[in-house]
C-alpha positions as CSV (number, residue, x, y, z in Angstrom):
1,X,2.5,-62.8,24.0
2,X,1.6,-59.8,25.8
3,X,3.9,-57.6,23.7
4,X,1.8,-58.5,20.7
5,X,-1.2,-56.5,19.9
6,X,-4.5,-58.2,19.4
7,X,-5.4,-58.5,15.2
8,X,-8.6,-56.3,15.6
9,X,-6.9,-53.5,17.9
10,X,-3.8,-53.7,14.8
11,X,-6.5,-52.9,12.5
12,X,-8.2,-50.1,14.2
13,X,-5.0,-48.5,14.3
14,X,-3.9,-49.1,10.8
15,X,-7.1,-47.6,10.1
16,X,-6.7,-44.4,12.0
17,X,-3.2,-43.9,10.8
18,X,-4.6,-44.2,6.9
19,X,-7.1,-42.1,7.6
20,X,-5.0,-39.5,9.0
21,X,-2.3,-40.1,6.2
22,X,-5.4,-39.1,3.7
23,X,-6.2,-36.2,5.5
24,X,-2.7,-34.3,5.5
25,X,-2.6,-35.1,1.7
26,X,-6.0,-33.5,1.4
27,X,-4.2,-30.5,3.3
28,X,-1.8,-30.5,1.7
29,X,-3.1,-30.4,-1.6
30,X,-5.8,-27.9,-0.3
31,X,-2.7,-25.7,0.8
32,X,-0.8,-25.9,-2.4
33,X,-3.9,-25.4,-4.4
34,X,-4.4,-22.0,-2.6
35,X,-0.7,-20.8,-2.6
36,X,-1.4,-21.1,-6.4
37,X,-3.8,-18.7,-7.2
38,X,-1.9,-15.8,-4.8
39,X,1.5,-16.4,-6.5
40,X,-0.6,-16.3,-9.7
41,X,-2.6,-13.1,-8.5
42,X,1.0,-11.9,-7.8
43,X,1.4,-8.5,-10.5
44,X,4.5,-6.5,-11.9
45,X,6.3,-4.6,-9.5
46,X,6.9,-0.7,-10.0
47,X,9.3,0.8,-8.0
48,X,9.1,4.8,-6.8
49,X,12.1,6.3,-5.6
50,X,12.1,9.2,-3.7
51,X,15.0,11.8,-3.0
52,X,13.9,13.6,0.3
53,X,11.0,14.3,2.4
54,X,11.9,18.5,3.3
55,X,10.0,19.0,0.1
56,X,6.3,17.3,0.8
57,X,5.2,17.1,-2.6
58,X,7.1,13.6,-3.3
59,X,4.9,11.4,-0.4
60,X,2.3,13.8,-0.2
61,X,1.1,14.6,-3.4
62,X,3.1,12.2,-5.9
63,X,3.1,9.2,-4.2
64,X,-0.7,8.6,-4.0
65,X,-1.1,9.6,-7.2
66,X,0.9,7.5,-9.1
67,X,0.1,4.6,-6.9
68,X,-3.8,5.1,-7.5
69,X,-3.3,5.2,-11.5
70,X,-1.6,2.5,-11.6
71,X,-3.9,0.4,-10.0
72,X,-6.7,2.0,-12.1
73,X,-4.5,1.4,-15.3
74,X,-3.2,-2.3,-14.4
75,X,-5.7,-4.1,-12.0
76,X,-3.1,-6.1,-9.4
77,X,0.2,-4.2,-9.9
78,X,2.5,-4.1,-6.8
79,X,3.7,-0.5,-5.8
80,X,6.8,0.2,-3.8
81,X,7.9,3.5,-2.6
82,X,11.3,4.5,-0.9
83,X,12.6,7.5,0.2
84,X,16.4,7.9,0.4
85,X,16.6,11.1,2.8
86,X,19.2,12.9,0.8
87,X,21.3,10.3,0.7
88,X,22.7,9.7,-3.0
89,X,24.0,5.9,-2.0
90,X,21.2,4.9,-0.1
91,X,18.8,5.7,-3.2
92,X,21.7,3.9,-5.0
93,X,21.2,0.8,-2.8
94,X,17.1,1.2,-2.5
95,X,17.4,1.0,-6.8
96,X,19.3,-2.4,-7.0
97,X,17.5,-4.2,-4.1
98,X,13.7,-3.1,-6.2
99,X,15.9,-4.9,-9.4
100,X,17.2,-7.6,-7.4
101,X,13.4,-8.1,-6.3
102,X,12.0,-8.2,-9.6
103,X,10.7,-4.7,-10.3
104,X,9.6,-4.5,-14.1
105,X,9.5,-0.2,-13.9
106,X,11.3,2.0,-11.8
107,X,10.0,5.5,-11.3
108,X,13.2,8.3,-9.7
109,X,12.8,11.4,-8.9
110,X,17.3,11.7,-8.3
111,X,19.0,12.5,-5.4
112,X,21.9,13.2,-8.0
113,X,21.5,13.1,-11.5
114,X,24.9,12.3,-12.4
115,X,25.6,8.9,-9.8
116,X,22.6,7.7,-10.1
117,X,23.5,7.4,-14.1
118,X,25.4,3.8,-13.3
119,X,22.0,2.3,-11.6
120,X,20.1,3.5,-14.7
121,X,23.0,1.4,-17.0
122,X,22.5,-1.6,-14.3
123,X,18.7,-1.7,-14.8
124,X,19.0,-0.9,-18.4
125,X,21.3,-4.4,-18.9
126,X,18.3,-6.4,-16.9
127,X,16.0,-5.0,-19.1
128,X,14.2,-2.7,-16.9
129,X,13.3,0.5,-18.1
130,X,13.9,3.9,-15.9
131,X,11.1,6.8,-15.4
132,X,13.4,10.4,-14.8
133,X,10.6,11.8,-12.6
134,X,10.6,15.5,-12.4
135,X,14.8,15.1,-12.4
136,X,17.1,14.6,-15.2
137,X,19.0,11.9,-14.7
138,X,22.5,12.1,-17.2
139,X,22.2,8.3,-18.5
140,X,21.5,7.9,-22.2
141,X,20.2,4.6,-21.1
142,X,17.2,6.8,-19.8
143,X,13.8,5.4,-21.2
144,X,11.7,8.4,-20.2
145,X,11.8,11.9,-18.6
146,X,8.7,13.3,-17.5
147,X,9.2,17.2,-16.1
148,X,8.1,20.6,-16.1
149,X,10.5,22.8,-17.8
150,X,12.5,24.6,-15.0
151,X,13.9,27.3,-17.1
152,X,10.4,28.3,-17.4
153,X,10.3,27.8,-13.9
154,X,13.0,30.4,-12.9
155,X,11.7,32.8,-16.0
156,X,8.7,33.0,-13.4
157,X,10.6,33.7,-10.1
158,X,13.0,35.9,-11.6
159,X,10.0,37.7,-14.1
160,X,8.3,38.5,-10.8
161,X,10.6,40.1,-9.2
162,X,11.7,42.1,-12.2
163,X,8.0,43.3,-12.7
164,X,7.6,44.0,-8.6
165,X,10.9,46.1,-8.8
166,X,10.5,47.6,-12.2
167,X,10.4,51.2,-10.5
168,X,13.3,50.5,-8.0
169,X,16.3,51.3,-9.6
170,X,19.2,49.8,-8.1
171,X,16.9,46.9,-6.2
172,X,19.3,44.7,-4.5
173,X,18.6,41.1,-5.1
174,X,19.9,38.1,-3.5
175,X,19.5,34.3,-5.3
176,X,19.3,31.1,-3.7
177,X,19.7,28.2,-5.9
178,X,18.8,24.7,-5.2
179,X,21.1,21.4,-4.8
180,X,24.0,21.5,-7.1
181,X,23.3,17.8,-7.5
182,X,19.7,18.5,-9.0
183,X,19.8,18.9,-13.1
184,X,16.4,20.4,-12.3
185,X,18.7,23.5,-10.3
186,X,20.5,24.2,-12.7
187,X,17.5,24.8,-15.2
188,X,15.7,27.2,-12.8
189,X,19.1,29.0,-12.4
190,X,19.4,29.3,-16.0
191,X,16.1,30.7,-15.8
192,X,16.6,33.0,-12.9
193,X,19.4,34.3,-14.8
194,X,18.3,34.8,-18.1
195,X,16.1,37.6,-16.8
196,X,18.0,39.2,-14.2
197,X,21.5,39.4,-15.8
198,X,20.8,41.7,-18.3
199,X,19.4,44.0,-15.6
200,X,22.2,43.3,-13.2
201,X,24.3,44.1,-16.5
202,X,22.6,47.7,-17.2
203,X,22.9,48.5,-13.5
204,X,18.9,48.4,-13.0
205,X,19.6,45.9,-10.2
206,X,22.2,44.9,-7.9
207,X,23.2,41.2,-7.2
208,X,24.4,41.4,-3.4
209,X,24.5,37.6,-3.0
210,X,23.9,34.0,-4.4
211,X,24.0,30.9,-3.0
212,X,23.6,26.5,-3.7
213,X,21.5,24.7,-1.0
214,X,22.5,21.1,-0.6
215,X,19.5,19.0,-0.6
216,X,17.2,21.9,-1.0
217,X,16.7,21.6,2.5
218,X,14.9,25.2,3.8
219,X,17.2,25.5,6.7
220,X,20.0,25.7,5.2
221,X,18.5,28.3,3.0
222,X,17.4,29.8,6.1
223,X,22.0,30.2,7.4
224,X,22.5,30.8,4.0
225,X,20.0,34.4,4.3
226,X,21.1,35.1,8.0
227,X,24.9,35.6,6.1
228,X,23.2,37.6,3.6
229,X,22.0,39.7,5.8
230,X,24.7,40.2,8.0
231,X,27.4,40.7,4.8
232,X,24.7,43.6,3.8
233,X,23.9,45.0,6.9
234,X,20.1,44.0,5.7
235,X,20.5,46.2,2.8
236,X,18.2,43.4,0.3
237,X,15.1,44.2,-1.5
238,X,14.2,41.0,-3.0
239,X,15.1,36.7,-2.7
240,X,14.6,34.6,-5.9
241,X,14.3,31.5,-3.9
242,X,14.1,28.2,-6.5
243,X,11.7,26.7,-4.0
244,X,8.4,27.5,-1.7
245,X,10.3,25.0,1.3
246,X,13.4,27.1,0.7
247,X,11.5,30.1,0.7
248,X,10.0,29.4,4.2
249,X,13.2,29.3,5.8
250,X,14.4,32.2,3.8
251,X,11.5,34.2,5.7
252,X,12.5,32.8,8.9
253,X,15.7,34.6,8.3
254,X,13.6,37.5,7.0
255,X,11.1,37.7,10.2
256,X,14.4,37.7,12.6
257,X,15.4,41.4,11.1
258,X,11.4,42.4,10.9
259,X,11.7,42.2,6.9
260,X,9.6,39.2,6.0
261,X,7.0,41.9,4.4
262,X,9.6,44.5,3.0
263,X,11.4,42.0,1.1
264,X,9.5,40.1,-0.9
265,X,11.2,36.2,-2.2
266,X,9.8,33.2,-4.6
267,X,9.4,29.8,-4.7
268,X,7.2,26.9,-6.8
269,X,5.0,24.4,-6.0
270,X,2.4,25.8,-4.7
271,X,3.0,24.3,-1.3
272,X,0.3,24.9,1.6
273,X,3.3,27.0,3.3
274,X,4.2,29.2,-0.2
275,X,0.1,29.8,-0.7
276,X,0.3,30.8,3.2
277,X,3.4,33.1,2.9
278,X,1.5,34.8,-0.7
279,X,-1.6,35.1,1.1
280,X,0.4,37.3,4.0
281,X,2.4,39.4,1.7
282,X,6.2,37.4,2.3
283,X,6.1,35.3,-1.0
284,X,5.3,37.4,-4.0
285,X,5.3,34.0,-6.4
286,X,5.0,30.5,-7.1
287,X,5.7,28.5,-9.8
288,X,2.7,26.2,-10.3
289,X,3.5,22.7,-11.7
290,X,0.5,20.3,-11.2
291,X,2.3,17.1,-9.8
292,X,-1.1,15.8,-10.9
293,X,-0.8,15.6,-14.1
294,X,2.9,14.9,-13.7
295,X,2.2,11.9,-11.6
296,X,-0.7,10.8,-14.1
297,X,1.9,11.2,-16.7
298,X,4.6,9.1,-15.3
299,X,2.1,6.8,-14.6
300,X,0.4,6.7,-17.9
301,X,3.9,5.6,-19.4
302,X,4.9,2.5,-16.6
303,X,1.7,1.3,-17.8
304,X,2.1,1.4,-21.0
305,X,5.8,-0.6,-20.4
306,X,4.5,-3.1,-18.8
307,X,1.6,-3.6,-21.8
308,X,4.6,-3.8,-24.1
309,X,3.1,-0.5,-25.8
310,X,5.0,2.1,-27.1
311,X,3.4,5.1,-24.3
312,X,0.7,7.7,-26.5
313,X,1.8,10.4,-24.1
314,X,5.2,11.9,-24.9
315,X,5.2,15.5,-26.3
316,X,9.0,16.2,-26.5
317,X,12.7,14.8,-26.1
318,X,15.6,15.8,-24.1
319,X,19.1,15.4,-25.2
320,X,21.5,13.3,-22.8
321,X,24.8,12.7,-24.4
322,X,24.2,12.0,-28.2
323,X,20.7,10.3,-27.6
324,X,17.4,12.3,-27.5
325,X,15.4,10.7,-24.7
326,X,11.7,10.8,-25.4
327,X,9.6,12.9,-22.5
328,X,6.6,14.4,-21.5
329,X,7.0,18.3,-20.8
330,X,4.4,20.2,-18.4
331,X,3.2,23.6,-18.3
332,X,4.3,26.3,-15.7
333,X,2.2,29.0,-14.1
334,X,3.0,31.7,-11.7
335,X,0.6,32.3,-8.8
336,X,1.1,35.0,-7.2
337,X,-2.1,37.0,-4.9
338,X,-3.9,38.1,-7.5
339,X,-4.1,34.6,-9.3
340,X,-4.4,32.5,-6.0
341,X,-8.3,31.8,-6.8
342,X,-6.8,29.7,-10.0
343,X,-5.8,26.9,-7.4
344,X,-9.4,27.2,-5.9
345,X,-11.4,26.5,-9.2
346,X,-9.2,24.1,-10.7
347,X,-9.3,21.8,-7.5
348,X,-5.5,21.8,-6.2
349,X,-6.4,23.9,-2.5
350,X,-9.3,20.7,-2.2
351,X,-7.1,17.8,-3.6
352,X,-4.1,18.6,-2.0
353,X,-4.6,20.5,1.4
354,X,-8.1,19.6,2.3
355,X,-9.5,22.4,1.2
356,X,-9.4,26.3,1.7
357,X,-11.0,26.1,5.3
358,X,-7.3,24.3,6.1
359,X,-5.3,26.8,4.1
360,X,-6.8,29.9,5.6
361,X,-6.7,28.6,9.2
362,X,-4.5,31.4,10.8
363,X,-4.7,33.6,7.9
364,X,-5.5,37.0,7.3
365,X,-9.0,38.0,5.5
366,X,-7.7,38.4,2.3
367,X,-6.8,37.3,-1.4
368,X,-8.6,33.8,-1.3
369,X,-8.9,33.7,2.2
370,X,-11.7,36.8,2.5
């Protein structure tokens, strides 16, 4: 019949079809074989959660840091970093979808110490252990804190000041505090306040203003000195600013009233803009705290977590609640123009901005930039 087809064309197609039956299994297998080794190759997941990015420290400095030991200390691990732009929830959010995906460490720097407590219970139930990075973070389920100690830190801001105005008697000082929702603010107020109240008390100097600055964010700062200024009739001598970001807009305020070099304010980090604002005479401070060391640190203890070793690094503990929470404390040191060259020879200007050719672009010849 004409609808049949011949025996030998039946084979030659039976062959063809077996032949291409063998080949997608071969693919197949070939396929599955090297899915394998990736899934395999797959390593733990680390998680870094950032709070903002008005202070540039946290993707600039920190980020790469941590990132790069880690890799160094466990070959394949899998980094993630988030920012949460000031947003307490959305860092909220960011912290149970790393969990959800599988993250084995997470690394915070807190947007709020005190919200961000109930993720830190959350991972602590999975099993997951939680880095406070530079911010305390009010959960006795904390595994590590790793931080500079900010009282020192505001000893330093307010210690300059004292010493710059030592022969000013009634020097009238204004204070502007970081986020309320930062543990970290609170310690460099204590600070702040530890040396300046007893000369507020004695009359020495005058406090003619202090503010909070949600979010640290240097604008802000900036209305908060322009009210200053106006309640005072820009009768201030000095600004202990807790930051070198909020101390940039704080001389924005400054420049508006032609004050930026008769009153002096502080900072920390030893930003590129705070070395930049020293080296022209607005900034008399910074607080120094080597984020790389810090980010070393943190990092030295994630891998040690997921080695299932007890970290060798820890130097102190913290007290949250009843429970001391083992941590790794820092040291501080002010900068101000006379000291700038310490940033030079101990490689921070180079590592950080590119070196002093970048710093001193703009800049008049002096201090480090002669």
């Amino acid at each position: 019949m004409s609808s049949l087809i011949p025996r030998s064309r039946a084979v030659a197609i039976a062959v063809v079809v077996l032949s291409l039956v063998a080949t997608l299994a071969v693919a197949g297998s070939v396929s599955a074989k090297s899915a394998s080794p990736r899934a395999a190759k797959a390593g733990p997941l680390v998680a870094l959660l950032w709070p903002e990015n008005v202070t540039p420290r946290w993707e600039g400095n920190d980020k790469p840091i941590i990132t790069k030991q880690l890799q160094k200390l466990i070959p394949g691990v899998t980094v993630d970093s988030l920012n949460a732009l000031n947003k307490p929830a959305t860092q909220q959010t960011q912290a149970e979808a790393e969990l959800a995906k599988g993250a084995k460490v997470l690394v915070v720097a807190a947007i709020d110490g005190k919200s961000f407590a109930t993720v830190v219970n959350e991972a602590a139930q999975q099993g997951v252990p939680v880095i406070a990075y530079d911010r305390l973070i009010n959960s006795p389920k904390l595994a590590y804190y790793v931080s500079f100690n900010s009282v020192t830190v505001g000893k330093v801001e307010a210690g300059w000041m004292a010493k710059h105005f030592k022969n000013k008697k009634g020097a009238r000082i204004a204070i502007i505090n970081g986020s309320t929702t930062d543990a970290n603010a609170h310690f460099v107020n204590t600070g702040i306040h530890k040396v300046l109240n007893p000369l507020f008390s004695k009359h020495k100097f005058v406090k003619v203003g202090e503010q909070w600055t949600p979010g640290w964010d240097p604008p802000t700062a900036q209305r908060e000195m322009e009210q200053i200024l106006t309640k005072t009739n820009n009768r201030v001598n000095g600004v202990v600013s807790a930051n070198d970001g909020m101390a940039g807009g704080i001389i924005a305020a400054l420049k508006s009233q032609h004050l930026q070099v008769k009153v002096p304010t502080t900072g920390q980090d030893a930003s590129k803009e705070g070395i930049q604002n020293i080296i022209q005479g607005y900034q008399g401070v910074t607080a120094f705290k080597d984020m790389r060391l810090q980010a070393k640190a943190a990092a030295t203890i994630a891998a040690a977590i997921l080695k299932g070793k007890k970290p060798t690094n820890i130097n102190g503990t913290i007290k949250v609640g009843t429970k001391k929470i083992p941590a790794v404390y820092l040291k501080v040191v002010g900068i101000d123009r006379k000291h700038l060259k310490t940033l030079v020879t101990d490689g921070w200007i180079k590592s950080q901005y590119g070196g002093l050719a970048n710093v001193c672009k703009g800049m008049p010849k002096v201090s480090i930039c002669k």
